[in-house]
C-alpha positions as CSV (number, residue, x, y, z in Angstrom):
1,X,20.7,29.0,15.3
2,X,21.4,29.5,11.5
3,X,20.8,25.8,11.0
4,X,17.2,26.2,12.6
5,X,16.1,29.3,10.7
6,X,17.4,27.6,7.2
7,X,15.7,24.8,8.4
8,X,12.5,26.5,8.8
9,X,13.0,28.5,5.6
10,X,12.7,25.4,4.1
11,X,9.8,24.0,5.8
12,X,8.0,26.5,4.8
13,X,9.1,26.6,1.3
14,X,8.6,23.2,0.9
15,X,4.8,24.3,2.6
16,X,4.2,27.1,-0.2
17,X,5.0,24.4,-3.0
18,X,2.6,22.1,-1.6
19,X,0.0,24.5,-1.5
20,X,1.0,25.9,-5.4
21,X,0.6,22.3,-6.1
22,X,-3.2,22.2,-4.3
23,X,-4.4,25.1,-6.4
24,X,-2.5,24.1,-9.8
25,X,-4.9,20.6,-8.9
26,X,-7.5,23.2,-8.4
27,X,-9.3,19.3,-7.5
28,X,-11.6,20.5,-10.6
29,X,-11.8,16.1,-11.3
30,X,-15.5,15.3,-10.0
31,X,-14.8,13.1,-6.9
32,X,-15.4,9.8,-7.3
33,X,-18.2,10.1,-4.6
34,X,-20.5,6.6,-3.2
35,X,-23.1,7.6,-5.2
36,X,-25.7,5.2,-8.1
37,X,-22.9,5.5,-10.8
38,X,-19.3,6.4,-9.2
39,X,-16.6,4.2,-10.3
40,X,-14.8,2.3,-7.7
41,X,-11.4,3.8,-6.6
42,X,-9.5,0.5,-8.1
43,X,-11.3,1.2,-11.8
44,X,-9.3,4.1,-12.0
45,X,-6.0,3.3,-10.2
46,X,-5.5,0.0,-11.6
47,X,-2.9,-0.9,-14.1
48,X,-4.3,-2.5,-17.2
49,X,-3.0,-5.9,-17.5
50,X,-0.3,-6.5,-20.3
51,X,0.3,-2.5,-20.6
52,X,2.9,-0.4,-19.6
53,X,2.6,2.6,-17.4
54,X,4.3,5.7,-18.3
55,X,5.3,6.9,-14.7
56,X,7.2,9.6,-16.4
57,X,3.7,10.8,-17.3
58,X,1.0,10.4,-14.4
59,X,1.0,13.1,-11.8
60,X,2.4,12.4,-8.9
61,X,0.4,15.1,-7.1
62,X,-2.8,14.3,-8.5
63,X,-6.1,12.7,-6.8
64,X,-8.0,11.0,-9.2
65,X,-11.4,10.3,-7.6
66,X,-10.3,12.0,-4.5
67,X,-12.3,14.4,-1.9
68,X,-11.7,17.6,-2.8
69,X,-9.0,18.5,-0.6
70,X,-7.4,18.1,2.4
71,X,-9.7,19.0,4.9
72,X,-11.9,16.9,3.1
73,X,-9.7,14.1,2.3
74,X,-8.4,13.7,6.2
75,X,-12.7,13.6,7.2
76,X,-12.9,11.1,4.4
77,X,-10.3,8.7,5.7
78,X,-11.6,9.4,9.4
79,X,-15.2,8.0,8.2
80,X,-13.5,4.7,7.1
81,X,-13.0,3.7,10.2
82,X,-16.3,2.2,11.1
83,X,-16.9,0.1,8.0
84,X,-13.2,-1.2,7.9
85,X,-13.4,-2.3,11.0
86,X,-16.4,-3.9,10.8
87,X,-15.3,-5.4,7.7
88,X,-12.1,-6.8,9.0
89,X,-14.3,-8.7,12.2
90,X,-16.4,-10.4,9.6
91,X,-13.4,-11.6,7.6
92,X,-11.6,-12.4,11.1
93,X,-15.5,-14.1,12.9
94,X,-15.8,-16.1,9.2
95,X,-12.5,-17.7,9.5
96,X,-13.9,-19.1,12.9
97,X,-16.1,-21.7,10.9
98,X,-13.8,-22.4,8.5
99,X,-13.6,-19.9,5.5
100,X,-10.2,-19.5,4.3
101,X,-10.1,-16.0,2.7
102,X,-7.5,-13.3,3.9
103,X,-6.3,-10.3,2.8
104,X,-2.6,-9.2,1.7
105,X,-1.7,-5.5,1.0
106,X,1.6,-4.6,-0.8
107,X,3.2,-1.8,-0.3
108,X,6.0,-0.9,-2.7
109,X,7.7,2.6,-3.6
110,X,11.0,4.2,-3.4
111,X,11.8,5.7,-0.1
112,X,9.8,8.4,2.0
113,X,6.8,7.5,-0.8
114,X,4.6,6.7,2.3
115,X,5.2,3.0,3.5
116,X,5.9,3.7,6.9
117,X,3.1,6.3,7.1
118,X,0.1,3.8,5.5
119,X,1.0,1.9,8.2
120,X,0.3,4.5,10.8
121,X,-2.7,6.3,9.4
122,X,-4.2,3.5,7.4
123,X,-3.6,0.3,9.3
124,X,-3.9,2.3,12.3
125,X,-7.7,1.7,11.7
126,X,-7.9,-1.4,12.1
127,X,-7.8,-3.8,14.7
128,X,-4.0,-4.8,14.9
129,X,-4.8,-8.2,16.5
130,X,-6.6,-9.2,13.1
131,X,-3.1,-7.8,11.3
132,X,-0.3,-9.2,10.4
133,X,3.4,-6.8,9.2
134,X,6.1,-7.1,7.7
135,X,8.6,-5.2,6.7
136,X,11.2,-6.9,4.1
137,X,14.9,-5.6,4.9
138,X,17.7,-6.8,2.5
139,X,17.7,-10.7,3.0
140,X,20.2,-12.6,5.1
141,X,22.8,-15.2,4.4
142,X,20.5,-17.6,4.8
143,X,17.6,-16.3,2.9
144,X,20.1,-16.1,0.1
145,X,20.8,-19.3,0.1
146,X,17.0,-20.6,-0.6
147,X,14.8,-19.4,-3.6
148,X,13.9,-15.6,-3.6
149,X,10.0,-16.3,-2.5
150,X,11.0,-18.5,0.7
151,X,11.1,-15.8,2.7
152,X,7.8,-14.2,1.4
153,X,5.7,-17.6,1.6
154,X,6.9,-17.2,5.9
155,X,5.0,-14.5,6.4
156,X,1.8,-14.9,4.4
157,X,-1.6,-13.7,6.7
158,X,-3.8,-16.4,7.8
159,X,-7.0,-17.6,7.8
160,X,-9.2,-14.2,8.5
161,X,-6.5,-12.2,8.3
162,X,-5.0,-8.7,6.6
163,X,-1.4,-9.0,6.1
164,X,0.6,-5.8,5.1
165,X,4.0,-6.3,3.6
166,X,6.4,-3.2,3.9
167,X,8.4,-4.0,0.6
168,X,7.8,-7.6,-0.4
169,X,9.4,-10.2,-3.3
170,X,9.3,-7.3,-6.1
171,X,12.5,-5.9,-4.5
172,X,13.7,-9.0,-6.0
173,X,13.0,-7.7,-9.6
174,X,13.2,-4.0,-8.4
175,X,17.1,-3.2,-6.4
176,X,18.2,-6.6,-8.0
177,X,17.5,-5.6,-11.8
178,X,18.9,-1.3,-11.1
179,X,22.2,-2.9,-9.6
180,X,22.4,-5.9,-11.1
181,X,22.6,-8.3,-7.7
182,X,21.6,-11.4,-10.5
183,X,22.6,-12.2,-13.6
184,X,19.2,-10.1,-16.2
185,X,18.3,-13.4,-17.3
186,X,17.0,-14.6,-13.8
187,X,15.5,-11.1,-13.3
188,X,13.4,-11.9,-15.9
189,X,12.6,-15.9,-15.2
190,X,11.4,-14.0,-11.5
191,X,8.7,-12.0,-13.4
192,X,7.0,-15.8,-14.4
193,X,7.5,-17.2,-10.9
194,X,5.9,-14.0,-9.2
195,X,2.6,-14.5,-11.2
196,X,2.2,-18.3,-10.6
197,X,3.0,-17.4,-7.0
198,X,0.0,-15.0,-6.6
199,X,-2.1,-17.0,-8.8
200,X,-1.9,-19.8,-6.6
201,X,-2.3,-17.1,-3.7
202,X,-5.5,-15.8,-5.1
203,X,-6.6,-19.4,-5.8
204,X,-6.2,-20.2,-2.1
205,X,-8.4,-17.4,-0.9
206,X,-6.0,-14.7,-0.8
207,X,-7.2,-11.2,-2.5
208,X,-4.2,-8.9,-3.0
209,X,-4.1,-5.8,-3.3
210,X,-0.5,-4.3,-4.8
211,X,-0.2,-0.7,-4.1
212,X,2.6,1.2,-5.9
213,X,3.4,4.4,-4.2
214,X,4.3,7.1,-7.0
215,X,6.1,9.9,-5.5
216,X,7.3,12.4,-7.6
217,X,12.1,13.1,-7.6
218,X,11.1,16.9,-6.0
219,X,9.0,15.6,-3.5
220,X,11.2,12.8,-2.4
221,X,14.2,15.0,-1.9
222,X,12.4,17.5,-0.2
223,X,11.1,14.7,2.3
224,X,14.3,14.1,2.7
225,X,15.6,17.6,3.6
226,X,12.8,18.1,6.3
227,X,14.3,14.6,8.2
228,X,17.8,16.0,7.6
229,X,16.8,19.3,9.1
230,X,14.9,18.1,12.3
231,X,17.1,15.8,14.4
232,X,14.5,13.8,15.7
233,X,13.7,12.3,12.5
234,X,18.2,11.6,11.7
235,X,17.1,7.8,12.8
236,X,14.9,7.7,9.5
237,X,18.1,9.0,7.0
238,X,19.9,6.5,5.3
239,X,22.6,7.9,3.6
240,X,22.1,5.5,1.0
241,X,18.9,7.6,-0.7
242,X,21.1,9.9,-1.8
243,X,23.0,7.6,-4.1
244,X,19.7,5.6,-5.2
245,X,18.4,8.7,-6.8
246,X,21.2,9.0,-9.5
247,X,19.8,6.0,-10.7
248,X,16.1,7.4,-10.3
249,X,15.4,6.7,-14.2
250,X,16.6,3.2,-13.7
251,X,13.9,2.3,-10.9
252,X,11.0,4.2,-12.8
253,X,11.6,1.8,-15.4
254,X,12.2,-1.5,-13.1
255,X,8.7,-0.2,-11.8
256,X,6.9,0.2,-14.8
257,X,8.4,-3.3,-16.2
258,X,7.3,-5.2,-13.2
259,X,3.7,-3.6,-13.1
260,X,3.1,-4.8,-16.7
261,X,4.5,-7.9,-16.3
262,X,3.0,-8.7,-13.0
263,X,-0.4,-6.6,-13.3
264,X,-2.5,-9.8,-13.2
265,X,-6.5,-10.2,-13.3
266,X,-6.0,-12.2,-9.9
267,X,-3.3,-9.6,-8.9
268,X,-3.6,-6.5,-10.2
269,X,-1.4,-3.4,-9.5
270,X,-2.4,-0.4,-8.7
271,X,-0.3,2.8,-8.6
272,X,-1.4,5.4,-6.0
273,X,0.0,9.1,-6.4
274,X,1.6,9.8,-3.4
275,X,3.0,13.5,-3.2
276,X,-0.1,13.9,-1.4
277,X,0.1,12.4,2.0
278,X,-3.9,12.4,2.8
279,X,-4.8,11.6,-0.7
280,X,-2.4,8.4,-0.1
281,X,-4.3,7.6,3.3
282,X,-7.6,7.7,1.4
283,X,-7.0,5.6,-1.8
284,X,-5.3,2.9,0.1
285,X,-8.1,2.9,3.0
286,X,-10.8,3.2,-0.1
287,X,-9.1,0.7,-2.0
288,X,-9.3,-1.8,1.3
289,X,-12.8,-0.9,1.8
290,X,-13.5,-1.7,-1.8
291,X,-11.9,-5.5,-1.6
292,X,-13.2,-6.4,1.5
293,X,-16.6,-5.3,0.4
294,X,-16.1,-7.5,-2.6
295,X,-15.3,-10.5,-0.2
296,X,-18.4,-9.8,1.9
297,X,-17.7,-12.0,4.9
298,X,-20.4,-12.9,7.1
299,X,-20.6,-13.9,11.0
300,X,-21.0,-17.6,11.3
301,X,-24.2,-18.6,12.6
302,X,-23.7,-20.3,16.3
303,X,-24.1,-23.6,16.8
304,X,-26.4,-23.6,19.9
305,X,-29.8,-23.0,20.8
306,X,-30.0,-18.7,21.5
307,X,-32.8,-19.2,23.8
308,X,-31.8,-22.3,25.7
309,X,-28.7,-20.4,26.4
310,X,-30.9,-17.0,27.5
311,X,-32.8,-19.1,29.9
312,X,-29.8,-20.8,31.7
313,X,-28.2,-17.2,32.3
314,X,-31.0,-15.9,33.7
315,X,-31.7,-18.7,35.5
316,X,-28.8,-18.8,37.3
């Protein structure tokens, strides 16, 4: 019984700091709205090619261009439904008559940022038949053996296509530069290889869209504490959190080294606050919306005569 009640105590600690954090926000930023004038979502979360983010100094519970609030953030996401979907059918109906374009979403973050959960509230949206996920665990003997992007090239989307990767090749400049799994000099050879790798991606009709999930060290560990204190959520511990946040400062920095390296004008990064569960499900939803707008599919036109075929059915 004690364990319950502490458990609940800090449920609904960690519940008052959220909602500290909601009125220190205040949400006084404009939001960015869909109005003549509002600047798309990616304007404002993208990384600048060439510079270097100061993680240390962007807000991890923040919402730039955000509803304001929850309520209104959740209603948001809810309304994205309907365009996204009918988005993704265009891109999935174009590849039909031979238009190559896809779409691939990476998600990268440290753990409980909100991977699993984009996949359930954002993806969720869409039609999972026109989807393709993966989730990147540490690689096996074999994939060792080959060239760190072999496994990444196996499960690119196809033709008409979204393809989500759950992790992806940066853990290969991420985990492998904090505890040195390769000698510092390949690390940094890999930051090269990535960029002519989604060059040739984007050049092939791929659009990515890179989302860094920026969770802030309190709210990690108290994400932690609430699966620790509910049993039914012990399957998603890993003991192993625990010891990668003494090296926290180490991964901020692998981060912000591989999104100015790798923040491309064909691949650009873009670095979501993430303290903020629904503000997460909205960017990345908004920032979908946004690319696959930009690609505009359209439904092939058929190849047979509409009224020729009107006539036989009713015909017969």
């Amino acid at each position: 019984m004690a364990g319950k009640k502490n458990g609940k105590r800090k449920a609904a600690k960690s519940g008052k700091r959220q909602e500290k954090r909601e009125k220190a926000a205040g949400h006084g930023k404009r939001s960015r709205g869909d109005g003549p004038g509002a600047r798309p979502l990616r304007e404002l979360l993208r990384v600048t090619p060439g510079e270097r983010p100061d993680l240390g100094r962007l807000d991890p519970s923040s919402t730039p261009g955000g509803p304001a609030g929850k309520a209104a953030g959740v209603a948001a996401t809810a309304l994205l439904a309907q365009p996204l979907g009918s988005l993704q059918e265009r891109l999935y109906a174009a590849s039909t008559a031979g238009d190559r374009r896809r779409v691939l979403l990476v998600l990268q973050g440290m753990d409980t940022s909100g991977k699993g959960g984009t996949l359930k509230h954002v993806i969720g949206l869409l039609n999972p038949s026109g989807c393709r996920i993966k989730a990147f665990k540490a690689p096996t003997a074999e994939e060792l053996e080959r060239p760190f992007l072999w496994r990444i090239k196996q499960e690119l989307p196809r033709a008409g296509e979204i393809g989500i990767f759950d992790r992806s090749h940066y853990e290969d400049v991420l985990i492998a530069r904090v505890r040195e799994l390769v000698p510092r000099n390949r690390v940094r050879a890999r930051y090269a290889q990535i960029n002519r790798f989604e060059k040739a991606l984007a050049d092939d009709g791929v659009t990515l869209v890179k989302v860094f999930l920026h969770i802030g060290h309190e709210e990690q560990r108290d994400r932690l504490l609430e699966r620790l204190d509910n049993p039914d959520k012990h399957w998603k511990f890993n003991v192993g959190d625990i010891e990668e946040r003494t090296v926290w400062p180490a991964y901020q920095e692998a981060y912000e080294v591989a999104l100015e390296r790798c923040s491309t004008d064909e691949a650009p990064w873009y670095v979501v606050p993430a303290d903020r569960k629904w503000y997460r499900n909205w960017a990345i939803s908004t920032l979908l919306r946004e690319h696959l707008e930009d690609i505009d599919p359209q439904y092939p036109k058929g190849d047979f005569d509409v009224e020729e075929c009107r006539r036989r059915l009713l015909a017969g």
